[in-house]
Backbone as a ProteinNet text record, in pm:
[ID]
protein_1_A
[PRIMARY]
XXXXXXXXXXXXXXXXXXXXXXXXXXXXXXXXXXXXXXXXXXXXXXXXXXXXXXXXXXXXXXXXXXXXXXXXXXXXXXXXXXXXXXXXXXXXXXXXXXXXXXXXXXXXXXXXXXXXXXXXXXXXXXXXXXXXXXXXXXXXXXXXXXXXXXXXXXXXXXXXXXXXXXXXXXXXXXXXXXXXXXX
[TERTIARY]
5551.8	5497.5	5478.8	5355.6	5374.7	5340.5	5411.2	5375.5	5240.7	5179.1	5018	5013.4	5119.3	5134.3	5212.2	5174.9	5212.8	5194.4	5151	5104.5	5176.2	5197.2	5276.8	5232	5152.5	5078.9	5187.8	5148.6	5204.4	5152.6	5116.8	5072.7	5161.9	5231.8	5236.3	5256.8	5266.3	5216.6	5310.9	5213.6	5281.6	5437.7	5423.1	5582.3	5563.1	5682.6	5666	5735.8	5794.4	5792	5801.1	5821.1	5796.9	5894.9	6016.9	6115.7	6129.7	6057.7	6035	5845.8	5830.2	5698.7	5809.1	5858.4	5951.3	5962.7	6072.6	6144.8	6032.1	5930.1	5873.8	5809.4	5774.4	5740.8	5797.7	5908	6051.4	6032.4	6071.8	6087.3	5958.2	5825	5761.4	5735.1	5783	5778.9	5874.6	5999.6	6060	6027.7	5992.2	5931.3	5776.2	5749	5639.8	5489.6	5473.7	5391.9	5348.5	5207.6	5101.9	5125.1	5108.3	5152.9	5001.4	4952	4796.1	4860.8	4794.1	4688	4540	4561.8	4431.6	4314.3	4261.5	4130.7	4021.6	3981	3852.1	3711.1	3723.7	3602.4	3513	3551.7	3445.5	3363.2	3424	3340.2	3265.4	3240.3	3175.5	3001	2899.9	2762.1	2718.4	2730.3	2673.9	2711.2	2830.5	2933.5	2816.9	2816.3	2775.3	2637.5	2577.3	2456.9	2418.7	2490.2	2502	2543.6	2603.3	2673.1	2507.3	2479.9	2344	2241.8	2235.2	2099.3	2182.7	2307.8	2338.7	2312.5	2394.4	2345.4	2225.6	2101.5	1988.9	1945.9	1934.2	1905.1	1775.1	1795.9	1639.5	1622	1745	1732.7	1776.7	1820.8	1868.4	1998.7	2064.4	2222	2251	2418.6	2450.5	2528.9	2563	2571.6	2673.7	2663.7	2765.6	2807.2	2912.1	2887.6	3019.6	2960.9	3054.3	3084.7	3232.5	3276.3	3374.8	3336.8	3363.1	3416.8	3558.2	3638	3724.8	3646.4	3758	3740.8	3899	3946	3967.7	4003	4130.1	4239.3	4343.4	4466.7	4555.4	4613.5	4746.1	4831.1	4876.9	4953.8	5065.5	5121.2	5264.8	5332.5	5441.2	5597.5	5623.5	5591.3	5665.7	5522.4	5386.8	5266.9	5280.6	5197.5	5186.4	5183.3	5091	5076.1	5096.8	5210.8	5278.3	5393.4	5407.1	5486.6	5422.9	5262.8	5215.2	5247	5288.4	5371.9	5495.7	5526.6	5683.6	5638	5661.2	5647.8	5762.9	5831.7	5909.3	5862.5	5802.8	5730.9	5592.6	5525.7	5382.7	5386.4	5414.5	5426.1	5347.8	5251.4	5151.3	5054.7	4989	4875	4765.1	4642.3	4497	4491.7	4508.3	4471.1	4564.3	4706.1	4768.7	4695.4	4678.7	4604.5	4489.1	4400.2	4250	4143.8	4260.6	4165.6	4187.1	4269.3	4297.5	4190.9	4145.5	4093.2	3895.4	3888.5	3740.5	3777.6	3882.5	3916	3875.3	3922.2	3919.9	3752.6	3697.6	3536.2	3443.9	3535.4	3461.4	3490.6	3617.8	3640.1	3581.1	3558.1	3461.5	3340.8	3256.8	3103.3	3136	3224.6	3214.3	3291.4	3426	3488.4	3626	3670.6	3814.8	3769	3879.8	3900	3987.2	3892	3967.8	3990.9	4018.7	4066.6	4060.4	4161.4	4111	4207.8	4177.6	4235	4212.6	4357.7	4319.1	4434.8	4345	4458.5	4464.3	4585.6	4657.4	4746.4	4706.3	4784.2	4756.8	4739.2	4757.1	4677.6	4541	4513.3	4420.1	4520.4	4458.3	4620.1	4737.8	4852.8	4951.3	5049.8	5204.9	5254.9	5261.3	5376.4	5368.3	5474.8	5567.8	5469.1	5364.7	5278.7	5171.5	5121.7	4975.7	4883.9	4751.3	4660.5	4516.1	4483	4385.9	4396.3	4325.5	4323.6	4203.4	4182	4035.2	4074.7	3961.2	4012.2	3886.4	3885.7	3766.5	3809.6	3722.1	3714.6	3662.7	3629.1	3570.3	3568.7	3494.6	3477.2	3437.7	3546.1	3536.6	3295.2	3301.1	3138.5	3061.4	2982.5	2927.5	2955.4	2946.5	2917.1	3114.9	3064.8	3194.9	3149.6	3308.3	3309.9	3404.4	3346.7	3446.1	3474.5	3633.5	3626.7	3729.3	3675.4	3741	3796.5	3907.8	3991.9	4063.1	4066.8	4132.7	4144.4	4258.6	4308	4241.5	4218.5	4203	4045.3	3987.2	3792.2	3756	3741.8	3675.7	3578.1	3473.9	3370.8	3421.1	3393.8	3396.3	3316.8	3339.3	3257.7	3295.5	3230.3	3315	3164.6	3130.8	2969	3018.6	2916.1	2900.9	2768.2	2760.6	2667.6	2674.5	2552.6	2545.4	2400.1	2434.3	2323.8	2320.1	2201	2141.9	2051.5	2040.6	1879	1783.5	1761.4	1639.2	1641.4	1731.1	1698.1	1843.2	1890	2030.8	2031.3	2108.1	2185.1	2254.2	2217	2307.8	2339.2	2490.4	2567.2	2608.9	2564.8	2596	2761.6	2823.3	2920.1	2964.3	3042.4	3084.2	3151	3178.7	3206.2	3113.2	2965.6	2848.7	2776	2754.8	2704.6	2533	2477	2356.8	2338.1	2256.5	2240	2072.5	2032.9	1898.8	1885.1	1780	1765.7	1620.9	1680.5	1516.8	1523.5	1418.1	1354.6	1292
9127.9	9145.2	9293.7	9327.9	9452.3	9469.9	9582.7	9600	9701.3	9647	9733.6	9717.5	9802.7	9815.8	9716.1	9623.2	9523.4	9438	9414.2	9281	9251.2	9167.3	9160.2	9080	9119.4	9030.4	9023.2	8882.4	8827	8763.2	8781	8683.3	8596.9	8509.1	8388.2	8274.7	8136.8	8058.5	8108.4	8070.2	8041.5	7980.6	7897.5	7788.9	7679.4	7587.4	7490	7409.9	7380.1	7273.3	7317.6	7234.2	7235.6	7321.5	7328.6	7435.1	7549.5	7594.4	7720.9	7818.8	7725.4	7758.3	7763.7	7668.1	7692.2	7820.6	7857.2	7970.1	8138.9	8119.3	8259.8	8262.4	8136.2	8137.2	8190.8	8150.9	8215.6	8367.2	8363.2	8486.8	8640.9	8569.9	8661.8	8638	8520.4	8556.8	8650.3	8621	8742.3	8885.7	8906.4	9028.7	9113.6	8997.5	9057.9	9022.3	8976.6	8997.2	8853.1	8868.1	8757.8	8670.3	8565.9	8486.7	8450.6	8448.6	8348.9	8362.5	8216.6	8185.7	8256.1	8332.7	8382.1	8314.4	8226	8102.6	8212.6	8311	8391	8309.1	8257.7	8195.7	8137.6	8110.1	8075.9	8167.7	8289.3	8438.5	8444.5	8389.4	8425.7	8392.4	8502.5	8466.9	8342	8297.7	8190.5	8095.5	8035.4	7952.2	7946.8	8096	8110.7	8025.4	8063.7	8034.6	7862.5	7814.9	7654.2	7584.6	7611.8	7590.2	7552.7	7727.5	7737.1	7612.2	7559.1	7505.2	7393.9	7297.9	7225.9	7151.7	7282.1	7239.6	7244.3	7297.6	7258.7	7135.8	7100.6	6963.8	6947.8	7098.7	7111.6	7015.3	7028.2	6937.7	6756	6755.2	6615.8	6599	6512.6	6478.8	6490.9	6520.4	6563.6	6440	6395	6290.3	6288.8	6379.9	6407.7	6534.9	6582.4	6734.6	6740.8	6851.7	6806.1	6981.2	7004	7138.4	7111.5	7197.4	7200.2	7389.6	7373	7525.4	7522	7558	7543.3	7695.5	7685.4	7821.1	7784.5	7843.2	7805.4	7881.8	7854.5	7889.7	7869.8	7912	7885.5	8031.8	8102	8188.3	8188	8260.5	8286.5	8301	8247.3	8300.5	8440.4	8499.1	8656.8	8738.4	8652.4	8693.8	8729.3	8810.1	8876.9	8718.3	8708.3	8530.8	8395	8439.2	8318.8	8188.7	8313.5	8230.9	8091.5	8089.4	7991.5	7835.6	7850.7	7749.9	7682.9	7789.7	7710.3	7592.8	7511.3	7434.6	7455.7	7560.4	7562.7	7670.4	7751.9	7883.4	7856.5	7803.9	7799.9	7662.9	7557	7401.8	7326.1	7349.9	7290.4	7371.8	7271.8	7320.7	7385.9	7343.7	7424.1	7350.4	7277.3	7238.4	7312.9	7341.9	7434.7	7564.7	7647.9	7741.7	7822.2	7721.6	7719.2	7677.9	7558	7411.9	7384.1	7458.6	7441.5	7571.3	7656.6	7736	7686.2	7552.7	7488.5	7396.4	7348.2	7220.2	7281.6	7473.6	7488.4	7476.3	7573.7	7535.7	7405.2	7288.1	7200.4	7122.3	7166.2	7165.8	7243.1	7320.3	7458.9	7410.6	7330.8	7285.9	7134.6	7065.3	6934.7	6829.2	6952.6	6931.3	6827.6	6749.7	6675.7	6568.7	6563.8	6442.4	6348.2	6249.6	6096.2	6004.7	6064.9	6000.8	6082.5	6106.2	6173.3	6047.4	6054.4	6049.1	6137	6119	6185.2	6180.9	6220.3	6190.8	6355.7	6354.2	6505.4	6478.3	6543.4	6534.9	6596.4	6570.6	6711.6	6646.3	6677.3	6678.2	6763.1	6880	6971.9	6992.7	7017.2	7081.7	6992.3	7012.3	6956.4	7072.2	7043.7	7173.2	7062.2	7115.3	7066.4	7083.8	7142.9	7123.2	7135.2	7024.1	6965.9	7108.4	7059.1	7149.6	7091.1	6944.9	6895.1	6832.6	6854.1	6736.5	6716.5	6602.6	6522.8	6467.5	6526.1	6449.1	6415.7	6282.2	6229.5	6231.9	6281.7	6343.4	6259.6	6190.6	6108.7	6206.2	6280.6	6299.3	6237.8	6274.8	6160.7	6163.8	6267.8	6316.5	6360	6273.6	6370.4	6282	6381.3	6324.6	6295.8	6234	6304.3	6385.5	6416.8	6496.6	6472.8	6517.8	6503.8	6681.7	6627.3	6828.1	6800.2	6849.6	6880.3	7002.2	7019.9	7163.4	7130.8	7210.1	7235.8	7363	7423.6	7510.8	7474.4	7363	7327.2	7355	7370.6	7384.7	7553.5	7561.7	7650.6	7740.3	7603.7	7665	7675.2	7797.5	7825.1	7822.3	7769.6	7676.2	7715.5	7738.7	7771.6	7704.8	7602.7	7536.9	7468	7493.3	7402.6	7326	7196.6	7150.1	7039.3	7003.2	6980.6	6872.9	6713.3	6630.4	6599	6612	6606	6451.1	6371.5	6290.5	6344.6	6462.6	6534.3	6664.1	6689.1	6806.9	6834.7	6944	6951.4	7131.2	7157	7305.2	7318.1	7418	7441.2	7577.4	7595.9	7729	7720.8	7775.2	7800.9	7825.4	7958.8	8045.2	8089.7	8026.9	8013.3	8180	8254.6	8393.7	8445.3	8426	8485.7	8513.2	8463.9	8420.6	8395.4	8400.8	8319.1	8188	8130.9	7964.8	7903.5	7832.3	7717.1	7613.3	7611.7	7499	7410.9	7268.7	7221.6	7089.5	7144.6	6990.4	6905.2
4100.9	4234.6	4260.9	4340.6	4344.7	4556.4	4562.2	4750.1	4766.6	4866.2	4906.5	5022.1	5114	5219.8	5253.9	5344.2	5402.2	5349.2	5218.4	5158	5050.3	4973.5	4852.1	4758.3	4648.5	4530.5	4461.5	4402.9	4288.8	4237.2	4056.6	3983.4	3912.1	4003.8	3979.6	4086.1	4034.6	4143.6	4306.3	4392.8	4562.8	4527.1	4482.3	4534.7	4427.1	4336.6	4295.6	4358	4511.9	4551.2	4731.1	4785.4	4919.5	4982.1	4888.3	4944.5	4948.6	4792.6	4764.9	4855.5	4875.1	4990	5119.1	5164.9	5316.2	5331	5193.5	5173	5247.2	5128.3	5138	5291.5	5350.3	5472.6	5578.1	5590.5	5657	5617.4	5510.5	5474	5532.2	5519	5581.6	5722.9	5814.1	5931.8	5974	5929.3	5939.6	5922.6	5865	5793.1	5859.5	5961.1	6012.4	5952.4	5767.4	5653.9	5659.9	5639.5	5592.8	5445.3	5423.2	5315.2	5268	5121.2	5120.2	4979.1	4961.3	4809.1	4782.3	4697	4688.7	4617.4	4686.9	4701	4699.9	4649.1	4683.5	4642.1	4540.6	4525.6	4632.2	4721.5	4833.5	4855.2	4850	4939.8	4785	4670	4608	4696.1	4659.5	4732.5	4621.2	4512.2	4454.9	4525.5	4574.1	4685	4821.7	4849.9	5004.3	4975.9	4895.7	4881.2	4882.5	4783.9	4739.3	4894.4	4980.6	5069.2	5199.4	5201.8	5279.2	5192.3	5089.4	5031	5086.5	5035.7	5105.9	5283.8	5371.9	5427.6	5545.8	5438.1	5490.4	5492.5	5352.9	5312.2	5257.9	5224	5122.1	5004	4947.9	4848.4	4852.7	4956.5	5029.1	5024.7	4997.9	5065.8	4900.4	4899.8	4793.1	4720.8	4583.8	4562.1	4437.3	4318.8	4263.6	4226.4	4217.1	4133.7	4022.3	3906.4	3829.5	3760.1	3733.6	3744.2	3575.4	3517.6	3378.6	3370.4	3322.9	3313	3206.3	3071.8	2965.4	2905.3	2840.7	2770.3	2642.8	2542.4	2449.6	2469.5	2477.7	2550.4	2460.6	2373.8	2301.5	2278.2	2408.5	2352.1	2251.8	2155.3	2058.6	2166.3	2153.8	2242.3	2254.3	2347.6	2384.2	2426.2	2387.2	2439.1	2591.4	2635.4	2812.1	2896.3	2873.6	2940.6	2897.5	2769.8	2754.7	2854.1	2986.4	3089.6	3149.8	3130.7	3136.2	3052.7	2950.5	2871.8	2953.8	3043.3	3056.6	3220.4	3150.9	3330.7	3437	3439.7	3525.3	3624.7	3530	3602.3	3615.7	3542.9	3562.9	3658.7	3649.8	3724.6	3604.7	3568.5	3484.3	3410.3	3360.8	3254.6	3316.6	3257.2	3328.7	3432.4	3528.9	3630.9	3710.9	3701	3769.3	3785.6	3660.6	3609.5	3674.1	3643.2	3706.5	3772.7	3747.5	3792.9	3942.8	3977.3	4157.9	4216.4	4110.4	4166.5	4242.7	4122.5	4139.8	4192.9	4229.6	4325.1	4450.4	4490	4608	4668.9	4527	4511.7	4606.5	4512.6	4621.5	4723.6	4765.6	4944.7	5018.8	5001.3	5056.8	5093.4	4993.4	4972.5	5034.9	5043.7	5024.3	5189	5155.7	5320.7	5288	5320.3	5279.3	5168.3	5119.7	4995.7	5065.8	4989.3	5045.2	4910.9	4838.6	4686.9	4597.6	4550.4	4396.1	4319.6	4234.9	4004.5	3928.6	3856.1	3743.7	3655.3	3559.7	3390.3	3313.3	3353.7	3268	3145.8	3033	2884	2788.5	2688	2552.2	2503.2	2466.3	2357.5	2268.9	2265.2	2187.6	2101.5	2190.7	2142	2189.3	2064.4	2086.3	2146.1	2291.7	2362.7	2445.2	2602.2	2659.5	2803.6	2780.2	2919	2913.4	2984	2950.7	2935.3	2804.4	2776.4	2857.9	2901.1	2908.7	3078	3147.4	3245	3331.3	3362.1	3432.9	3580.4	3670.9	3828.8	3913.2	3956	4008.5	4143.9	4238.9	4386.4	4457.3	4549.6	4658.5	4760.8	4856.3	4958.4	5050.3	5207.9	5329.4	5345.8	5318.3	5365.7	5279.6	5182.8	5063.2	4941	4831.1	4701.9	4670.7	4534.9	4424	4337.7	4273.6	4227	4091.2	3982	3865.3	3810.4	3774.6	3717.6	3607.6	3485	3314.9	3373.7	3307.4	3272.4	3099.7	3027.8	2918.9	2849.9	2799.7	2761.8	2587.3	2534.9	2400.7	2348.8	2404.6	2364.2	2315.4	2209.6	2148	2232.8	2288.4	2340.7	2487.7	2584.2	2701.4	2773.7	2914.9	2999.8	3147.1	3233.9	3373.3	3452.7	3417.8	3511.1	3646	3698.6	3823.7	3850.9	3889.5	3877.4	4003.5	4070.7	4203.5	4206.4	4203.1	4219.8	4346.9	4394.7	4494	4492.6	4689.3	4630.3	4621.1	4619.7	4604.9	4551	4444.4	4401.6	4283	4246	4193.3	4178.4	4162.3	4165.9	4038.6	3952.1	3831.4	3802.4	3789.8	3779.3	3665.1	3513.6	3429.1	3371.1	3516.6	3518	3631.9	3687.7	3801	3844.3	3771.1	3790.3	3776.9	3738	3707.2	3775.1	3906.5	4017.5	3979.9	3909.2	3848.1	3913.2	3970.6	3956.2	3923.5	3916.6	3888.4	4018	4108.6	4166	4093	4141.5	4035.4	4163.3	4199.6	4281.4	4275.5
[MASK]
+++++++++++++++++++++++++++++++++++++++++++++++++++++++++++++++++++++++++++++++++++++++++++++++++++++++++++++++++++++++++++++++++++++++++++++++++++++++++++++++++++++++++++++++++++++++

């Protein structure tokens, strides 16, 4: 953790359970100091943008979208970001990782979930916390949504992709801020 004034970063997770969130809560009301998850991806302008085409309805009502974020991930033990292995400190695999970071993605665009699934497990690596996981989204208003995360794929992938009845939106690279509309 490091201090920047009044603020206090840390790269690693908020809280792994409801107590240890209580905790830091307390702790910075006391203290006077602001608490966040840093969710920035919204303020990305590719976000702002998809958001504005949305909701015009240029392209019509939105219907599925599908968010693909893979790494290959296998640090050695004693590597810088090998703490990610341990589920006690990290909580989980790539969906802990990264995958909450494109979950936030499409609450942002999409608005509340009224169902998700999903299947988290290994199959890339024998370790002790999941490398792979898949989650299907229902929104109360809007499309679904399906989103891959895996630490196991060679090839790297950070897409966003957005079906429309009349049109679709495609983000190659979700850090890239690039996108394709095709109507």
């Amino acid at each position: 953790a490091a201090e920047h004034g009044r603020h206090v970063l840390c790269e690693k997770p908020m809280g792994l359970t409801v107590a240890e969130c209580d905790r830091m809560i307390a702790a910075c009301r006391a203290n006077g100091v602001k608490l966040g998850v840093a969710y920035y991806r919204h303020f990305y302008p590719v976000v702002a943008r998809i958001r504005d085409i949305l909701a015009s309805g240029e392209i019509g009502k939105p219907v599925v979208a599908q968010i693909n974020a893979f790494e290959f991930f296998n640090p050695p033990p004693g590597a810088d970001r090998s703490w990610f292995m341990d589920r006690k400190r990290a909580g989980g695999g790539p969906m802990f990782d990264f995958g909450c970071h494109r979950i936030e993605v499409l609450l942002n665009l999409f608005g509340k979930a009224s169902e998700v699934r999903s299947w988290v497990g290994n199959a890339a690596f024998d370790r002790a916390i999941d490398d792979t996981a898949a989650a299907m989204i229902r929104f109360e208003e809007g499309p679904c949504a399906v989103l891959t995360v895996t630490h196991g794929a060679m090839e790297s992938q950070d897409t966003l992709d957005v079906f429309c009845s009349d049109g679709s939106i495609h983000v190659p690279s979700l850090n890239g801020g690039v996108m394709r509309v095709r109507t």
